[in-house]
C-alpha positions as CSV (number, residue, x, y, z in Angstrom):
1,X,38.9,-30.4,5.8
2,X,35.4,-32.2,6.9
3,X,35.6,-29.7,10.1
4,X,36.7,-27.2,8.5
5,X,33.5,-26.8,5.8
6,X,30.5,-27.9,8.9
7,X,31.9,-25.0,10.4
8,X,31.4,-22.4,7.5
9,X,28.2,-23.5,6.1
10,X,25.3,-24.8,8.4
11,X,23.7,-27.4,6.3
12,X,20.3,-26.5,8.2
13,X,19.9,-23.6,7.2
14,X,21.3,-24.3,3.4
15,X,18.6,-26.8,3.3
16,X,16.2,-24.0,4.0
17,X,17.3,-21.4,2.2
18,X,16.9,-24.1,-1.3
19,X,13.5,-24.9,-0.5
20,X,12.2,-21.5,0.6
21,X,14.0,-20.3,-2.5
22,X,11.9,-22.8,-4.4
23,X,8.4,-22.3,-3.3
24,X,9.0,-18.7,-3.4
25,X,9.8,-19.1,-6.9
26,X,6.8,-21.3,-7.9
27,X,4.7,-19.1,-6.2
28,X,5.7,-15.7,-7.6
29,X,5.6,-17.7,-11.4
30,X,2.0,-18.8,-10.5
31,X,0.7,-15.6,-9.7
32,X,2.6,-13.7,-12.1
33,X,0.9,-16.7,-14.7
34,X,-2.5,-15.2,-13.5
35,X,-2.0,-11.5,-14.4
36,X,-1.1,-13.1,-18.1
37,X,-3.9,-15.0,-18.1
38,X,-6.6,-12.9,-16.5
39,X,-5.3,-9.7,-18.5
40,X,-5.3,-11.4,-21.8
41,X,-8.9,-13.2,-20.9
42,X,-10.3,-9.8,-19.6
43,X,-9.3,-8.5,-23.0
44,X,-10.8,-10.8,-24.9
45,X,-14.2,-11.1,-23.0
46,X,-14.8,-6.9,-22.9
47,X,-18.0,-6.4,-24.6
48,X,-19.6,-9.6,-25.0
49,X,-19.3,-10.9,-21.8
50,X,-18.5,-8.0,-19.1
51,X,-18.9,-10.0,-16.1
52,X,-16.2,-12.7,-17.1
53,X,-14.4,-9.7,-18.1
54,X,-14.7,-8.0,-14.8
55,X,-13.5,-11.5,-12.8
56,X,-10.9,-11.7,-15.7
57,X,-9.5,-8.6,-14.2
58,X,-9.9,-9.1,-11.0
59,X,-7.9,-12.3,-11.4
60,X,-5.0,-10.2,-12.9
61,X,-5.4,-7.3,-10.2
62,X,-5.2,-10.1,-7.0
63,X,-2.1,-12.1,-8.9
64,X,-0.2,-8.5,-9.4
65,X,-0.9,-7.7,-5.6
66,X,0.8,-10.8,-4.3
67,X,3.8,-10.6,-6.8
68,X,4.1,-7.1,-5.5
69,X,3.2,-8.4,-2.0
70,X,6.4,-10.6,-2.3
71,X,8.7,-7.8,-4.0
72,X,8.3,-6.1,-1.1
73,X,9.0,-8.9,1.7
74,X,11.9,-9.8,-0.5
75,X,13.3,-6.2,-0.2
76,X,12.3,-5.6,3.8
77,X,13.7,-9.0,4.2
78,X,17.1,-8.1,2.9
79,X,17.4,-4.5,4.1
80,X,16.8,-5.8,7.8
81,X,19.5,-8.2,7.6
């Protein structure tokens, strides 16, 4: 039965597909934390301090451009298999 299961699953690349899985999650939370964060800060600072405001934003805009960013590879990933 031993035989039988190393030759179905490759423990190699099982292995790799859990920790791939898991840093693709931390990272996609992490950025996705920073649009939350940077679009709720941006909204608090708007008139009295437009600059922090501005970077606030800017936080939220670069954070939403890698959780898109990985969307995508996610998708292209899986059609070309």
């Amino acid at each position: 039965m031993t035989a039988l299961a190393t030759k179905i699953v490759d423990l190699g690349q099982l292995v790799q597909v859990v920790y791939v899985a898991l840093i693709a999650g931390v990272v996609v939370s992490l950025a996705f934390s920073l649009v939350i964060r940077g679009s709720v800060r941006a909204g608090e600072r708007g008139r009295e301090r437009p600059i922090a405001a501005g970077l606030h934003g800017l936080m939220a805009v670069l954070g939403l451009l890698v959780v898109v960013a990985a969307i995508a590879f996610g998708v292209s990933t899986m059609l070309s298999k």
